[in-house]
mmJSON file of the N, C-alpha and C atoms, coordinates in Angstrom:
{"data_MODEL":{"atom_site":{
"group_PDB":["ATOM","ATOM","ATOM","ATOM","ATOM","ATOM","ATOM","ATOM","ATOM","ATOM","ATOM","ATOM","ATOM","ATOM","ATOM","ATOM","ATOM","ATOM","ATOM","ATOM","ATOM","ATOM","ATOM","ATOM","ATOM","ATOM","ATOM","ATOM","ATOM","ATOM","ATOM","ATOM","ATOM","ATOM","ATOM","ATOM","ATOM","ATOM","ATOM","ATOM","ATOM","ATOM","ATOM","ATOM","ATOM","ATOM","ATOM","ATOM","ATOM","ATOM","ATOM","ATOM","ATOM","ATOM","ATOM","ATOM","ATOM","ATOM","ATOM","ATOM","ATOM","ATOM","ATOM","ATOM","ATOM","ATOM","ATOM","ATOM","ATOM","ATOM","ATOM","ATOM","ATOM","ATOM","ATOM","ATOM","ATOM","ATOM","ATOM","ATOM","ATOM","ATOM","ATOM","ATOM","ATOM","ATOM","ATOM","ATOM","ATOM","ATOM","ATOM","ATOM","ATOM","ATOM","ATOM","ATOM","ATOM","ATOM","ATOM","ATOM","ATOM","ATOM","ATOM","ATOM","ATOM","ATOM","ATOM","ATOM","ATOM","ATOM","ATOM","ATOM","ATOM","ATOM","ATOM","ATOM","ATOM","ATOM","ATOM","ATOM","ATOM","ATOM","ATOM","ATOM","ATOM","ATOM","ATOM","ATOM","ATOM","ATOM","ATOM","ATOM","ATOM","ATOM","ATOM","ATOM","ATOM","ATOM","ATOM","ATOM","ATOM","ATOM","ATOM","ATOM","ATOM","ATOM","ATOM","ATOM","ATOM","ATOM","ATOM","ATOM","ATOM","ATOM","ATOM","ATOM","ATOM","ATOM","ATOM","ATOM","ATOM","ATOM","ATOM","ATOM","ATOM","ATOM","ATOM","ATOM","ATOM","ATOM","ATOM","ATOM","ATOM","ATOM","ATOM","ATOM","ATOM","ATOM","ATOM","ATOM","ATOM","ATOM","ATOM","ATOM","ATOM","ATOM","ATOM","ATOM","ATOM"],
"id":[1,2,3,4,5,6,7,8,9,10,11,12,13,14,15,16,17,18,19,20,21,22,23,24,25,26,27,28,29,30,31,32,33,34,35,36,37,38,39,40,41,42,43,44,45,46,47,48,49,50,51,52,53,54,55,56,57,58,59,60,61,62,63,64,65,66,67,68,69,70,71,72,73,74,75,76,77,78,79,80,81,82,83,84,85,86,87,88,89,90,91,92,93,94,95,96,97,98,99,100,101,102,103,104,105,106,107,108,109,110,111,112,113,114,115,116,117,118,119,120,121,122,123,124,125,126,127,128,129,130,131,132,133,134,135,136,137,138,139,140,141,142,143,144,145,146,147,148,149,150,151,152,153,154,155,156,157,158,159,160,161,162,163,164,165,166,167,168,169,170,171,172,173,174,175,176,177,178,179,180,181,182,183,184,185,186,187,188,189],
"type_symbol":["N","C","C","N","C","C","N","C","C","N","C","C","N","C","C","N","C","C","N","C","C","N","C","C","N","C","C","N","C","C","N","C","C","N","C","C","N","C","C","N","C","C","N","C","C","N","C","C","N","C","C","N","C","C","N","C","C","N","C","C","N","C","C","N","C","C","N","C","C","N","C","C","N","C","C","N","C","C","N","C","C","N","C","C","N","C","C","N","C","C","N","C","C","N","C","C","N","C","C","N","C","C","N","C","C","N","C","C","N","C","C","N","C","C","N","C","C","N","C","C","N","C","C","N","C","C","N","C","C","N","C","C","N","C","C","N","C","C","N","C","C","N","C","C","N","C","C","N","C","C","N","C","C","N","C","C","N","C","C","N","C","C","N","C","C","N","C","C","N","C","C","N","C","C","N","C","C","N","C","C","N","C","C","N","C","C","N","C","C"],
"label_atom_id":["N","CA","C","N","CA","C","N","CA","C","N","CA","C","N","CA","C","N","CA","C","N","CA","C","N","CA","C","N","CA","C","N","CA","C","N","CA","C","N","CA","C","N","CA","C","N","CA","C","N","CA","C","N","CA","C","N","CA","C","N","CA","C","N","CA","C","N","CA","C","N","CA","C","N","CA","C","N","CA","C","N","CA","C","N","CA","C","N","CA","C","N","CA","C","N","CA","C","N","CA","C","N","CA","C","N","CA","C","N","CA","C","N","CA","C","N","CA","C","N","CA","C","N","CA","C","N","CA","C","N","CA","C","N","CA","C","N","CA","C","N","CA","C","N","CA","C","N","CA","C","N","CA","C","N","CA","C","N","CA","C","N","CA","C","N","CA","C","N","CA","C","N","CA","C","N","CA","C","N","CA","C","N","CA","C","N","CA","C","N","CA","C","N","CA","C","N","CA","C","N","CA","C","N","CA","C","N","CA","C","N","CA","C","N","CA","C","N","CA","C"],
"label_alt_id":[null,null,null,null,null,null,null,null,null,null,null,null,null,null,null,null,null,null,null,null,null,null,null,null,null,null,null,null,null,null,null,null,null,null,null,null,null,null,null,null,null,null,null,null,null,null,null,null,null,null,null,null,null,null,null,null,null,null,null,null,null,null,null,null,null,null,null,null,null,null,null,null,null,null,null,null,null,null,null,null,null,null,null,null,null,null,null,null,null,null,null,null,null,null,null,null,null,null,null,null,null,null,null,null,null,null,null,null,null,null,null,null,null,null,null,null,null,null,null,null,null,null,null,null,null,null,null,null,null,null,null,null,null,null,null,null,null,null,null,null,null,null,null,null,null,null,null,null,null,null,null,null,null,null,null,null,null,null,null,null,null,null,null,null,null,null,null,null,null,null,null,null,null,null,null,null,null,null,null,null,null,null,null,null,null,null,null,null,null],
"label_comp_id":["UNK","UNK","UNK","UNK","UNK","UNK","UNK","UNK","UNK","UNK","UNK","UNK","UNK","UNK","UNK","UNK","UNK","UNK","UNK","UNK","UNK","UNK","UNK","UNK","UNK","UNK","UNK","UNK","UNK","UNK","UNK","UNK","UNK","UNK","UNK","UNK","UNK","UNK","UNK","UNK","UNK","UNK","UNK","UNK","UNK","UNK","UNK","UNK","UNK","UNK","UNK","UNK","UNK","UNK","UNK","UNK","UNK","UNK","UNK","UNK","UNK","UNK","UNK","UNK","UNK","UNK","UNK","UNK","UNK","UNK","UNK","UNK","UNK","UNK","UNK","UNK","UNK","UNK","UNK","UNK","UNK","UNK","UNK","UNK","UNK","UNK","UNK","UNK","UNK","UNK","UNK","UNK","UNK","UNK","UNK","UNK","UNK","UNK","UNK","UNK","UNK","UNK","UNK","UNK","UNK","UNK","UNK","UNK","UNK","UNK","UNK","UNK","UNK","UNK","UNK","UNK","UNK","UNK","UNK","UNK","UNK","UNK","UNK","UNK","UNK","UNK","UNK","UNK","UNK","UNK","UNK","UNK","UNK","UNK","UNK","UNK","UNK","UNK","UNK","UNK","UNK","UNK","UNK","UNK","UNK","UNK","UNK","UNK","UNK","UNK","UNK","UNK","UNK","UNK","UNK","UNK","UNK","UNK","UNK","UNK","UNK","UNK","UNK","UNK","UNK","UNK","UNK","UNK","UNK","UNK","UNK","UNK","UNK","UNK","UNK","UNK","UNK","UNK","UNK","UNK","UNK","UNK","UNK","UNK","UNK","UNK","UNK","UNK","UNK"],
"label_asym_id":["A","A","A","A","A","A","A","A","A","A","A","A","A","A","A","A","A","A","A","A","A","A","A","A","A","A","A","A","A","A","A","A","A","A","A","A","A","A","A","A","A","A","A","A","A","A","A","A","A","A","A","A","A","A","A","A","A","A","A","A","A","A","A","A","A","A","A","A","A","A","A","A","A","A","A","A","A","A","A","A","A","A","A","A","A","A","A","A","A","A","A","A","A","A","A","A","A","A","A","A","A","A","A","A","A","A","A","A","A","A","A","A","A","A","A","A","A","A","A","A","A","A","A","A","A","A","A","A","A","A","A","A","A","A","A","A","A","A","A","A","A","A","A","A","A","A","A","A","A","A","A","A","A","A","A","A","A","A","A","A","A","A","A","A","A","A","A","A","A","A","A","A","A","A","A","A","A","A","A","A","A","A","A","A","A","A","A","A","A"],
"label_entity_id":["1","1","1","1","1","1","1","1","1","1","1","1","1","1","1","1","1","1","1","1","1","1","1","1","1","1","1","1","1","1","1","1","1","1","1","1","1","1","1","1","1","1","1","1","1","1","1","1","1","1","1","1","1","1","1","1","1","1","1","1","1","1","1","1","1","1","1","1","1","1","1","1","1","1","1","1","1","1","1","1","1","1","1","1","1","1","1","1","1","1","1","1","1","1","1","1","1","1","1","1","1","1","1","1","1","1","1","1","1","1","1","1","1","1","1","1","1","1","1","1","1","1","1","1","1","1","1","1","1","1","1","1","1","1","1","1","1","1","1","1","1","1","1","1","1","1","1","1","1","1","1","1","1","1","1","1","1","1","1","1","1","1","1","1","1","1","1","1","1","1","1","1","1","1","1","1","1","1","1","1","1","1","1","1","1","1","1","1","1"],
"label_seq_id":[1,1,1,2,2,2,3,3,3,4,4,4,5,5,5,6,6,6,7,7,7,8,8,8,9,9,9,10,10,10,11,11,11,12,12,12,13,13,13,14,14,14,15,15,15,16,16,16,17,17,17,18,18,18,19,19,19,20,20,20,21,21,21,22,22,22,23,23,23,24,24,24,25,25,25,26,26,26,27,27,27,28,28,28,29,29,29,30,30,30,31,31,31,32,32,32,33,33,33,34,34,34,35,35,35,36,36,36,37,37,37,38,38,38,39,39,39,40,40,40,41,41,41,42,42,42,43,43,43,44,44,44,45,45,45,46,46,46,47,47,47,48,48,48,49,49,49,50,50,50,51,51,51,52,52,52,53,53,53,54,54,54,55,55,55,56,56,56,57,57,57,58,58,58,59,59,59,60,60,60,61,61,61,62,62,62,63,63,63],
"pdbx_PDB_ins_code":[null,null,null,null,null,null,null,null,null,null,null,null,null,null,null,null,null,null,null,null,null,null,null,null,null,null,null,null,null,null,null,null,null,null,null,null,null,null,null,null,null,null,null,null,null,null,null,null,null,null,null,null,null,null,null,null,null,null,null,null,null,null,null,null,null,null,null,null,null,null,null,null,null,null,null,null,null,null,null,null,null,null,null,null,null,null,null,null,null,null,null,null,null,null,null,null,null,null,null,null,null,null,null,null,null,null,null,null,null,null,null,null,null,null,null,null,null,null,null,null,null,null,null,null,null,null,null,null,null,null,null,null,null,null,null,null,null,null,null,null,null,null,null,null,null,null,null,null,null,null,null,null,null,null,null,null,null,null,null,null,null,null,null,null,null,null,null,null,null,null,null,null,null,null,null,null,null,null,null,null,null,null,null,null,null,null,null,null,null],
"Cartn_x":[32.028,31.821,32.905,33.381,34.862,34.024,34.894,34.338,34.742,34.815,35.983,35.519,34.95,34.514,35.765,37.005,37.842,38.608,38.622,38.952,38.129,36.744,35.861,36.065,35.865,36.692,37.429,38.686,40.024,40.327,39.433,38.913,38.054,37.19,36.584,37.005,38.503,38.899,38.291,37.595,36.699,37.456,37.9,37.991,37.007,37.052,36.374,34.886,35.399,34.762,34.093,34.132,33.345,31.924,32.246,32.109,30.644,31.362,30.157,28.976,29.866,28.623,27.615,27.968,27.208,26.288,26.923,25.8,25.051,25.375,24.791,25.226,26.279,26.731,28.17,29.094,30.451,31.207,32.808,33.939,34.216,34.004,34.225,33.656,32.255,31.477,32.028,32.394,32.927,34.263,35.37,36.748,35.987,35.032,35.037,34.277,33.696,32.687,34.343,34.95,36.339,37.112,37.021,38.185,37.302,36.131,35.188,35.232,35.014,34.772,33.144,32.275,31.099,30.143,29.368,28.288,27.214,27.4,26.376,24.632,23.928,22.197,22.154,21.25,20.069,20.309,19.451,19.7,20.86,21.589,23.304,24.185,23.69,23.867,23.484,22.284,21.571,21.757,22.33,22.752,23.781,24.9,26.218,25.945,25.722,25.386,24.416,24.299,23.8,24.517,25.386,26.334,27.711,27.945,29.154,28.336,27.397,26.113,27.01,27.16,27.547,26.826,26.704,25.855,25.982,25.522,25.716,26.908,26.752,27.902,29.269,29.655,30.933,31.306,30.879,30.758,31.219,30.185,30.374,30.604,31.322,31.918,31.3,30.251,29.976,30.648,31.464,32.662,32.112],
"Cartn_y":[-149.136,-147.762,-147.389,-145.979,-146.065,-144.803,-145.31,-144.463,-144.347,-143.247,-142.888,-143.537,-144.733,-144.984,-145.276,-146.072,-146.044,-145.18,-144.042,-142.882,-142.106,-142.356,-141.382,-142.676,-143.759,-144.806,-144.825,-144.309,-144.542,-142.804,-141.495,-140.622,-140.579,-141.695,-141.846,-142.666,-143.351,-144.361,-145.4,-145.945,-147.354,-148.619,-149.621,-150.827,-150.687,-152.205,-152.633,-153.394,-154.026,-154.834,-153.986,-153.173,-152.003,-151.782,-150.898,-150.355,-151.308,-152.757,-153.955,-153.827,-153.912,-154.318,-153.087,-152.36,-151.0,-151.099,-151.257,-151.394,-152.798,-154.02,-155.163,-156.11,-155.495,-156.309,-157.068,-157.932,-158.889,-157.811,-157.829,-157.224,-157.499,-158.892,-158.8,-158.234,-157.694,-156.973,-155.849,-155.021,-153.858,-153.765,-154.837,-154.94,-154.765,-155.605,-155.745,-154.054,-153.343,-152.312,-150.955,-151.295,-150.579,-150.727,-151.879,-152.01,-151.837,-151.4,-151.579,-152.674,-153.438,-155.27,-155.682,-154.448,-154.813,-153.639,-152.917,-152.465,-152.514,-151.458,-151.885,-151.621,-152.713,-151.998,-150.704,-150.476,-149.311,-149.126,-149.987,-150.325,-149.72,-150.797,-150.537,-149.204,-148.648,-147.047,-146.437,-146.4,-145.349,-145.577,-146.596,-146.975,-146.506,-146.383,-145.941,-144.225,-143.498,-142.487,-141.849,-142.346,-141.928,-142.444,-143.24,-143.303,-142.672,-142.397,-141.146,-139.809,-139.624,-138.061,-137.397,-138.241,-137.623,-137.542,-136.265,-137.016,-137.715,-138.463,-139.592,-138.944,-138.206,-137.638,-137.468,-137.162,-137.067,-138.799,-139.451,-140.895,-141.846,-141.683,-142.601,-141.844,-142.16,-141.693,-142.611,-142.37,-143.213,-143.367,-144.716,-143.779,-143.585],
"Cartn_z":[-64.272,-63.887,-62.869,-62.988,-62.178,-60.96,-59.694,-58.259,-57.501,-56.263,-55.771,-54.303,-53.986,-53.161,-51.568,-53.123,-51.904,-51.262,-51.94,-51.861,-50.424,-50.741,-49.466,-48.566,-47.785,-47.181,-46.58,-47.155,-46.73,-46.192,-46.707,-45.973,-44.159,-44.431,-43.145,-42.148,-42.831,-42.003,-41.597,-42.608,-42.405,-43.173,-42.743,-43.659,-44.275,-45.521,-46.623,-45.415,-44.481,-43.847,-43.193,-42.8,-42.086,-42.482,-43.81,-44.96,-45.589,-45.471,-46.205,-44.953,-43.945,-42.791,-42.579,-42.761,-42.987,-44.116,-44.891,-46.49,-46.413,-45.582,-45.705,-46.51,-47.309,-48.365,-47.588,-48.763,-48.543,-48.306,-47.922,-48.283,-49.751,-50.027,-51.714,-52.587,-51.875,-53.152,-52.83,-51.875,-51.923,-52.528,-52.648,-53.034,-54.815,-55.188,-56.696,-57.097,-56.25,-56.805,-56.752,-55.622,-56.068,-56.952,-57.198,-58.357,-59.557,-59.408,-60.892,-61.998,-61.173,-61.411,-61.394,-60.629,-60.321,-60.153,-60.772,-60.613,-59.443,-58.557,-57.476,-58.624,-57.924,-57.689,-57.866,-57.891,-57.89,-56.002,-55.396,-54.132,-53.061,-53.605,-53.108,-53.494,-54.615,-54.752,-53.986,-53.828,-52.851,-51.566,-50.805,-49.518,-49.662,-50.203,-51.128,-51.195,-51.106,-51.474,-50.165,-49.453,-47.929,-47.078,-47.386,-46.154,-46.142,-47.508,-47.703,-47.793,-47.698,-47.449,-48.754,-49.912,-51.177,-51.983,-53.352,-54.476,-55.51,-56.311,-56.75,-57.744,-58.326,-59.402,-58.752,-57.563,-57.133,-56.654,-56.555,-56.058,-56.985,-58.651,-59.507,-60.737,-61.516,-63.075,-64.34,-64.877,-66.337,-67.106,-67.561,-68.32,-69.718],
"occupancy":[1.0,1.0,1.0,1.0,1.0,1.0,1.0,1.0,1.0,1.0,1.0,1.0,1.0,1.0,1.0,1.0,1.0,1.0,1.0,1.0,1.0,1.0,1.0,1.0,1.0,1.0,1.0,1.0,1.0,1.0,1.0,1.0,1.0,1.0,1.0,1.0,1.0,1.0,1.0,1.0,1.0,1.0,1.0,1.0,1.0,1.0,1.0,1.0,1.0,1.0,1.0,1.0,1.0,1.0,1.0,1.0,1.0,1.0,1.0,1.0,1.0,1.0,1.0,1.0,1.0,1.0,1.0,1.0,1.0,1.0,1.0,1.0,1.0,1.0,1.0,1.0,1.0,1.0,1.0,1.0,1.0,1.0,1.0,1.0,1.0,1.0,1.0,1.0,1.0,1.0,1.0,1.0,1.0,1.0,1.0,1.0,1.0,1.0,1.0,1.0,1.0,1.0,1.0,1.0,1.0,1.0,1.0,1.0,1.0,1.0,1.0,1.0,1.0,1.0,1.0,1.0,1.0,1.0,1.0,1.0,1.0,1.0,1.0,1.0,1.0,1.0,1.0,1.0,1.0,1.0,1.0,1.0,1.0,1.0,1.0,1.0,1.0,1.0,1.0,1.0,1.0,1.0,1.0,1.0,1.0,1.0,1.0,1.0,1.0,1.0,1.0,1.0,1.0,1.0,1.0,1.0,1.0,1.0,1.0,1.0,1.0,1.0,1.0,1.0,1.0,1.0,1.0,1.0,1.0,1.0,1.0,1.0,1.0,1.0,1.0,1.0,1.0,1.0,1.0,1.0,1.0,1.0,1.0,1.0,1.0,1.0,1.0,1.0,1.0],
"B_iso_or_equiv":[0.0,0.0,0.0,0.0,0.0,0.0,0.0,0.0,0.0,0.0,0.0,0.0,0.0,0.0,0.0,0.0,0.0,0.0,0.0,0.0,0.0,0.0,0.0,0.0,0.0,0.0,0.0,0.0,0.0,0.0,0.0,0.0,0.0,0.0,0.0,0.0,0.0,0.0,0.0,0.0,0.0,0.0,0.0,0.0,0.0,0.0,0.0,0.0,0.0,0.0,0.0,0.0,0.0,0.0,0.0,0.0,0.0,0.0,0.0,0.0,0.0,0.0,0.0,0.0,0.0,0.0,0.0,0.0,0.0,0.0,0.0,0.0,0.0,0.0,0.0,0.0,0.0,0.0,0.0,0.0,0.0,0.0,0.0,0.0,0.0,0.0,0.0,0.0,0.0,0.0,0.0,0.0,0.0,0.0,0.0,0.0,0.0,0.0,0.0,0.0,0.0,0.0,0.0,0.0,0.0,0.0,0.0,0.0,0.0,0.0,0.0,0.0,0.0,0.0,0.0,0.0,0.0,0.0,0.0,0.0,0.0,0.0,0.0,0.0,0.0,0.0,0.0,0.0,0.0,0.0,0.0,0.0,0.0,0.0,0.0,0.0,0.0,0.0,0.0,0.0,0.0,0.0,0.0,0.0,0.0,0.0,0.0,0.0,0.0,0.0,0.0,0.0,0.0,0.0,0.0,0.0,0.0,0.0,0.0,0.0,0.0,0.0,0.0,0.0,0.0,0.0,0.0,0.0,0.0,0.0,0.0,0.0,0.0,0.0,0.0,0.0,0.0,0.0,0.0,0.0,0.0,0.0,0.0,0.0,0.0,0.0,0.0,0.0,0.0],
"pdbx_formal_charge":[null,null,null,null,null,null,null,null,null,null,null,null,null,null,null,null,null,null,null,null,null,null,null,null,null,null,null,null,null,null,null,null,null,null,null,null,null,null,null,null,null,null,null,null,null,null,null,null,null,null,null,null,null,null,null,null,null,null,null,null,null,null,null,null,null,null,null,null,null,null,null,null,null,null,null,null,null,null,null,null,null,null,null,null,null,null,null,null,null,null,null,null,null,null,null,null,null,null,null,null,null,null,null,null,null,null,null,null,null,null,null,null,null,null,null,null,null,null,null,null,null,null,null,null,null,null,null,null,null,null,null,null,null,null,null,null,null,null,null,null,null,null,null,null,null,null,null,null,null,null,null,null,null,null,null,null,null,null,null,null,null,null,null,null,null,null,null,null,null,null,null,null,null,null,null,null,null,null,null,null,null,null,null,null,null,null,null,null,null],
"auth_seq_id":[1,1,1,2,2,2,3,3,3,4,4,4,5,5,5,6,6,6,7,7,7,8,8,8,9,9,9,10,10,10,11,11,11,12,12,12,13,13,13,14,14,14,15,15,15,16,16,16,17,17,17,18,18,18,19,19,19,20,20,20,21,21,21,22,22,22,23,23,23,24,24,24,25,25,25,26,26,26,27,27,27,28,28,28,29,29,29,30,30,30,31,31,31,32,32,32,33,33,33,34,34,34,35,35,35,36,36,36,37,37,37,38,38,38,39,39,39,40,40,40,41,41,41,42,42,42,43,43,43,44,44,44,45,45,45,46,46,46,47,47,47,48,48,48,49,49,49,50,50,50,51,51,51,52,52,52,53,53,53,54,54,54,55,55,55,56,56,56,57,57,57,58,58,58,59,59,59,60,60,60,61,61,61,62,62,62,63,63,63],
"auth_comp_id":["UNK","UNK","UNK","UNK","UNK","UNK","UNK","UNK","UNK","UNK","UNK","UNK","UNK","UNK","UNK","UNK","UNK","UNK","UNK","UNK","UNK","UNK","UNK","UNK","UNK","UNK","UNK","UNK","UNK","UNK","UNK","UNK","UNK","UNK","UNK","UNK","UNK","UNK","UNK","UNK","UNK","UNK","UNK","UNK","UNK","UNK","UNK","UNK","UNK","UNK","UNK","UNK","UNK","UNK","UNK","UNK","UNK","UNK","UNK","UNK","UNK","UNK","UNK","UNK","UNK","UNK","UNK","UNK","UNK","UNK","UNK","UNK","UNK","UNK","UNK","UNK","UNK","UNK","UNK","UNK","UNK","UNK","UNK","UNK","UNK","UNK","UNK","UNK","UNK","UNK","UNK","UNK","UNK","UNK","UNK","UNK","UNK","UNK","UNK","UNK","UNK","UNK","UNK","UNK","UNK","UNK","UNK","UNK","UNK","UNK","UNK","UNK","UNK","UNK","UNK","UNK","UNK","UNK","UNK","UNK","UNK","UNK","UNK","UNK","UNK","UNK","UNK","UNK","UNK","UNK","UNK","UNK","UNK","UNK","UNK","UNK","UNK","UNK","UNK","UNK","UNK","UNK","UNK","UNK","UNK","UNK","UNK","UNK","UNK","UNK","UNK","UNK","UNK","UNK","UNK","UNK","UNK","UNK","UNK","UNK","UNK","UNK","UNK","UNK","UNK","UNK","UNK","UNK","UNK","UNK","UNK","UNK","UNK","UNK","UNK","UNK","UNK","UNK","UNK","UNK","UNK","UNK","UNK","UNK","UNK","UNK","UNK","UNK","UNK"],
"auth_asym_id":["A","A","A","A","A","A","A","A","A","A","A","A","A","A","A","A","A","A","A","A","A","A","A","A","A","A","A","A","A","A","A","A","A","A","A","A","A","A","A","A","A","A","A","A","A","A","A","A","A","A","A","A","A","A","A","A","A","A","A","A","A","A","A","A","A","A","A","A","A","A","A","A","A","A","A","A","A","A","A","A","A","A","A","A","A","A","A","A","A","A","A","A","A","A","A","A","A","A","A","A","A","A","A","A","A","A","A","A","A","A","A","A","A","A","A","A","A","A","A","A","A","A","A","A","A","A","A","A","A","A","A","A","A","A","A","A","A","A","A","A","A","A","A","A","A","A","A","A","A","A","A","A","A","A","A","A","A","A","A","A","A","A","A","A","A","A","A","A","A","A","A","A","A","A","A","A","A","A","A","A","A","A","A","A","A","A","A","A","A"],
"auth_atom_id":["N","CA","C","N","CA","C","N","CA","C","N","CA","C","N","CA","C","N","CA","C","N","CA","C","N","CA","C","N","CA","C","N","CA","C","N","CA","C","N","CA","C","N","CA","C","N","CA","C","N","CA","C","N","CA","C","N","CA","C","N","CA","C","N","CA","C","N","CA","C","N","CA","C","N","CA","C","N","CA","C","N","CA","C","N","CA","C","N","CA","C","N","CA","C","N","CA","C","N","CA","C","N","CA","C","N","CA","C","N","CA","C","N","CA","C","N","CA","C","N","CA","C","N","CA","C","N","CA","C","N","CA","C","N","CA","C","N","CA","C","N","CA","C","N","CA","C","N","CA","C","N","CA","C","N","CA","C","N","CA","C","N","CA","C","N","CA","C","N","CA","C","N","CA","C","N","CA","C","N","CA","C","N","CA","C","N","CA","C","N","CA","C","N","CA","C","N","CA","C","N","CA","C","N","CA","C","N","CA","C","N","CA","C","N","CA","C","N","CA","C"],
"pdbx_PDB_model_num":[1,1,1,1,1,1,1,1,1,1,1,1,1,1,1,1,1,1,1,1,1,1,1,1,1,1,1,1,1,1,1,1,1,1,1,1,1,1,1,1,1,1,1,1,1,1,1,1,1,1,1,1,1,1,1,1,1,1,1,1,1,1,1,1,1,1,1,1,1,1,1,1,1,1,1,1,1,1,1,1,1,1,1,1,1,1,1,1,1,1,1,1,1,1,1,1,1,1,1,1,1,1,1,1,1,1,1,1,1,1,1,1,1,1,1,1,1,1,1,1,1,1,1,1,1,1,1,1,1,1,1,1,1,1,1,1,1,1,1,1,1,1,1,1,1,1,1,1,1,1,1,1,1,1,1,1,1,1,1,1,1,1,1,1,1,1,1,1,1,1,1,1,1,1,1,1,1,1,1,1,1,1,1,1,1,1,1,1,1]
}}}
């Protein structure tokens, strides 16, 4: 699934490492959910999606 996560990120001026510690998750799971290597959760979306105060459609692309 493709997403502009690093895009809003690199907007808020947060590292990857930031970014994980905030969501609870690795830097690697955030490096693989950018490069769309990895599918977040259900979970990890919605933590994802309240911490950029975005809605899920501008965030993630089905392809």
């Amino acid at each position: 699934m493709k997403n502009n996560i690093k895009k809003l990120r690199t907007e808020k001026r947060i590292s990857q490492q930031k970014l994980a510690e905030n969501l609870g998750v690795s830097r690697q799971t955030i490096n693989s959910i950018e490069k769309g290597r990895f599918d977040p959760s259900l979970r990890l979306t919605i933590k994802i999606v309240r911490f950029f105060d975005k809605d899920l459609q501008s965030i993630f692309k089905i392809d």
